[in-house]
Backbone bond lengths (Angstrom), bond angles and torsions (degrees), N, CA, C in turn:
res aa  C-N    CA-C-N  psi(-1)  N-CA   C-N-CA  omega(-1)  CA-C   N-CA-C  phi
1 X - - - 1.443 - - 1.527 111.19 -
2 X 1.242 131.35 -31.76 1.205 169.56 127.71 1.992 89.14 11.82
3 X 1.080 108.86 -89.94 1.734 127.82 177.29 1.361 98.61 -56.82
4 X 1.083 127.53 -35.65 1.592 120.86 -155.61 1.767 132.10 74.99
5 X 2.084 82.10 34.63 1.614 68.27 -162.93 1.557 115.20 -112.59
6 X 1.474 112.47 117.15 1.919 101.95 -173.31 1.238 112.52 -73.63
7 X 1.373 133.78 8.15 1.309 123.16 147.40 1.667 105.72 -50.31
8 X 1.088 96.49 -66.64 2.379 111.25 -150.70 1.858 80.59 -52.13
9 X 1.587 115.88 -47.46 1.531 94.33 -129.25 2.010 76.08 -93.50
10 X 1.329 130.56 36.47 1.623 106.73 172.22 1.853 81.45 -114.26
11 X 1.261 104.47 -27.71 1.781 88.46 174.42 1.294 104.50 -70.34
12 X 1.092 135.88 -53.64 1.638 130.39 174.11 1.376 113.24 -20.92
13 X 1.197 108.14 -51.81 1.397 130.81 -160.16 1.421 118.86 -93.55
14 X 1.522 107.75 -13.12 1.580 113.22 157.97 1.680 91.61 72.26
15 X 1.120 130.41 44.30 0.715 118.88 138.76 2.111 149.77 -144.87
16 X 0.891 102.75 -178.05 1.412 88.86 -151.08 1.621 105.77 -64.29
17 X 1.873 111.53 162.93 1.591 99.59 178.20 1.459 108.27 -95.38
18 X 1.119 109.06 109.68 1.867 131.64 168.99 1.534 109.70 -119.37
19 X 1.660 95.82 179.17 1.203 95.54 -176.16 1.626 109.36 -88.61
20 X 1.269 116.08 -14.84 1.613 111.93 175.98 1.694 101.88 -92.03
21 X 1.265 116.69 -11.40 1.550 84.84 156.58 1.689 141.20 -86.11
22 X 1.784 90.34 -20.96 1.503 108.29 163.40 1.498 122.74 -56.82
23 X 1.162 106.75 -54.13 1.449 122.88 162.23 1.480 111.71 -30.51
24 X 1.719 124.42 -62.93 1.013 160.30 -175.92 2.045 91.40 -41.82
25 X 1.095 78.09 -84.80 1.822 103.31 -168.05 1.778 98.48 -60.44
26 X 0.825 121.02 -45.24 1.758 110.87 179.65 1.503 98.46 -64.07
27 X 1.537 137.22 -16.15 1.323 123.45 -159.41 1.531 92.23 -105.16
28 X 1.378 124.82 -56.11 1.467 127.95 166.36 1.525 106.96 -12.90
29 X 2.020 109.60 -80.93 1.003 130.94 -162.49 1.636 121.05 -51.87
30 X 1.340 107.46 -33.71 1.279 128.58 149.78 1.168 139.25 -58.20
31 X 1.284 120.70 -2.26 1.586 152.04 -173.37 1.380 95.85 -129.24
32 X 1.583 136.12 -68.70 1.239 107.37 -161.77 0.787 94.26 -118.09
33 X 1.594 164.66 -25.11 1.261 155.07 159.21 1.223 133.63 -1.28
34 X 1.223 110.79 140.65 1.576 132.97 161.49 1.557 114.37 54.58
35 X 1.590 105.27 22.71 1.679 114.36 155.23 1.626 114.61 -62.65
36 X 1.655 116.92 -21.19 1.678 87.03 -170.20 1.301 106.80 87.47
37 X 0.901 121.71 20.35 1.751 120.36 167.30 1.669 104.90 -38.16
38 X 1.069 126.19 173.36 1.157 153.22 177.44 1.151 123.30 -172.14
39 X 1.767 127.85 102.53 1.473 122.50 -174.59 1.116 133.94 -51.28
40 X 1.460 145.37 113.84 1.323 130.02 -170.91 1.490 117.15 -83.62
41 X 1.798 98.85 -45.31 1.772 106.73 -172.76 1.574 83.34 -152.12
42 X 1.472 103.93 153.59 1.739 124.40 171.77 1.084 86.03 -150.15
43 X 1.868 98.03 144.16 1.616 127.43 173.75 1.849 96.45 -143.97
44 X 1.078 102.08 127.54 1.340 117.40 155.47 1.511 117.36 -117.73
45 X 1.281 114.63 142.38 1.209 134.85 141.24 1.204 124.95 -111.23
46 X 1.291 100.07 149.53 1.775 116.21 -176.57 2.249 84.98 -99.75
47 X 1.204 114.50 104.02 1.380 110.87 -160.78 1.636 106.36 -148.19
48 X 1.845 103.27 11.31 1.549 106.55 168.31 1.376 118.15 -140.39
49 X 1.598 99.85 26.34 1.120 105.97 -176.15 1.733 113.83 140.76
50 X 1.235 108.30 171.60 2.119 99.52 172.49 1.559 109.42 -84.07
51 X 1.793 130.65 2.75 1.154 102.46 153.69 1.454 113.44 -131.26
52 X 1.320 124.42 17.75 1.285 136.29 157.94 1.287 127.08 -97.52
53 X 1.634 123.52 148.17 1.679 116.57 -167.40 1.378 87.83 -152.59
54 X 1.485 110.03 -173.18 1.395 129.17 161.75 1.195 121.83 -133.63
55 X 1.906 136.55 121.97 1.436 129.75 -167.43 1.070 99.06 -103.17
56 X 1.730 120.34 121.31 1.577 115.63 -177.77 1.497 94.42 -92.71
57 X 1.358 136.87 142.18 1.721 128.27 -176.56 1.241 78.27 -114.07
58 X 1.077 118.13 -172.10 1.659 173.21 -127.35 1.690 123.93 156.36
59 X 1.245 126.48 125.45 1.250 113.03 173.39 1.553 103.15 -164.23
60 X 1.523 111.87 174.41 1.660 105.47 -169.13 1.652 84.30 -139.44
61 X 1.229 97.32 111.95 1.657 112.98 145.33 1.196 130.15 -14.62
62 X 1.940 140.34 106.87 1.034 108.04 -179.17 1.432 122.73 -114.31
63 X 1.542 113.91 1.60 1.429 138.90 -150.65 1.494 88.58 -127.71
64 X 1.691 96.48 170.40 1.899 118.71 167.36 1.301 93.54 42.82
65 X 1.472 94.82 -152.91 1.376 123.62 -127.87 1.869 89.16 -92.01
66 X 1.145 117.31 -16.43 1.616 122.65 -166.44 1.821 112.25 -94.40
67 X 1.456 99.53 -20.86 1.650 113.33 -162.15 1.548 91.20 -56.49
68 X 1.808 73.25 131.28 1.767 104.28 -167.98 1.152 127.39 82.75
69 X 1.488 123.02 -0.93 1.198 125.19 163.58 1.512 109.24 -62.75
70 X 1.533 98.55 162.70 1.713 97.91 161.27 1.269 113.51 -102.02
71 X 1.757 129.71 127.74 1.305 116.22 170.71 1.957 84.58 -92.76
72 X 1.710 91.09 168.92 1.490 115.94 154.88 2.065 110.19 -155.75
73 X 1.201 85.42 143.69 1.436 99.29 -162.88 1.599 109.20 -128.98
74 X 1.353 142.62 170.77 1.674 136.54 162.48 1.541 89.20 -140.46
75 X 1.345 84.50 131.98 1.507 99.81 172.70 1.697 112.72 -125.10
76 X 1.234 110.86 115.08 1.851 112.40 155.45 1.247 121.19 -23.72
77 X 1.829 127.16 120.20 0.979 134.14 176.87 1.537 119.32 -113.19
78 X 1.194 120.05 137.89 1.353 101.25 -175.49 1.708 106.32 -172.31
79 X 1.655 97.50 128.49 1.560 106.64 173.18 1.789 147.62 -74.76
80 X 0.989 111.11 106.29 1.531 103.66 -156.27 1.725 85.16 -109.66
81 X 1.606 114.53 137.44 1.294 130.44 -163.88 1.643 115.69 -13.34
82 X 1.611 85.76 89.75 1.628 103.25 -179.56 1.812 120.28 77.25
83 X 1.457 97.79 -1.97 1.593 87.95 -166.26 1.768 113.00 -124.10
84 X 1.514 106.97 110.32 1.702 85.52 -175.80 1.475 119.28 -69.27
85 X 1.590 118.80 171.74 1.237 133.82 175.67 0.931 115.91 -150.15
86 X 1.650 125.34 140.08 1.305 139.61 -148.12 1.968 84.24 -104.57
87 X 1.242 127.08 129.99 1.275 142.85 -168.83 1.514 101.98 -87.32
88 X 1.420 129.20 70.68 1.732 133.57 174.44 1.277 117.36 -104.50
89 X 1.317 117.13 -20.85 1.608 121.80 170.07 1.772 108.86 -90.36
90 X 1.615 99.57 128.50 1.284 86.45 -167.84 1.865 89.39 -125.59
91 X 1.345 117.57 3.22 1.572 116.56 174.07 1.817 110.65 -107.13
92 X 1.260 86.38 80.71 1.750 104.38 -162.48 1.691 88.57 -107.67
93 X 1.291 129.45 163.71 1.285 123.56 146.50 1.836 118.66 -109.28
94 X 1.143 113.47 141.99 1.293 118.96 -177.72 1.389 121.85 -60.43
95 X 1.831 116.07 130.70 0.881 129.16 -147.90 1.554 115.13 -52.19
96 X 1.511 162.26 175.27 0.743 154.28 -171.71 1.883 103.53 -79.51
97 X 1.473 127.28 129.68 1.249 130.11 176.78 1.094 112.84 93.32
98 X 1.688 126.69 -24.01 1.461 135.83 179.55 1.631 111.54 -86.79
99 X 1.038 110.45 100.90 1.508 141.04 158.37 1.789 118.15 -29.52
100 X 0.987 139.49 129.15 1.398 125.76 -168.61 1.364 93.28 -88.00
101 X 1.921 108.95 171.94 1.262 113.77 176.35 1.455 101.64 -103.98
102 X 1.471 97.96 147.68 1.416 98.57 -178.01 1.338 117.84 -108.27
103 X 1.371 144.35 -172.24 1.169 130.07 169.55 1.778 94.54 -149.07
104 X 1.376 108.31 156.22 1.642 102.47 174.76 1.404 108.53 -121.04
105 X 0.917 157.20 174.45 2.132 167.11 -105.81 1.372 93.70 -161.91
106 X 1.064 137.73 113.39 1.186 136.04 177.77 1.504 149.31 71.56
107 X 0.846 104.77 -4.52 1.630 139.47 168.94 1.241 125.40 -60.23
């Protein structure tokens, strides 16, 4: 995010090149982009399972109006045949046969 580039961050992101992932990644990058992050501390756990985790980051601002701040963020981790992926695309559609989760208001 760093470069600004939606090439690097849709491979990051494991996901495929379309137009809703471009879409996707130009809107991200535009949101968190091109501060200059710098990692401070990363923790993963594998904590939803053996191919799901959670990456808690740490990082320090190095640009604008924030440089030197600390961001911290958790990002979805997850292995697809042998390969992890950092969970940043979140306008994905559900896999073919997989049912969404629902939730109900009061219940």
């Amino acid at each position: 995010m760093n470069a600004r580039d939606a090439d690097a961050l849709m491979k990051v992101g494991g996901v495929p090149d379309d137009a809703r992932a471009r879409r996707e990644a130009r809107r991200i990058i535009a949101d968190k982009g091109g501060r200059e992050l710098s990692i401070v501390d990363v923790r993963v756990e594998i904590d939803m399972g053996p191919d799901v985790g959670s990456a808690r980051l740490r990082a320090r601002e190095g640009t604008g109006k924030g440089a030197g701040n600390e961001v911290r963020d958790v990002f979805t981790v997850v292995r697809r045949e042998g390969e992890w992926y950092v969970v940043v695309f979140t306008d994905r559609p559900s896999p073919p046969g997989k049912t969404a989760s629902k939730v109900r208001e009061g219940g």
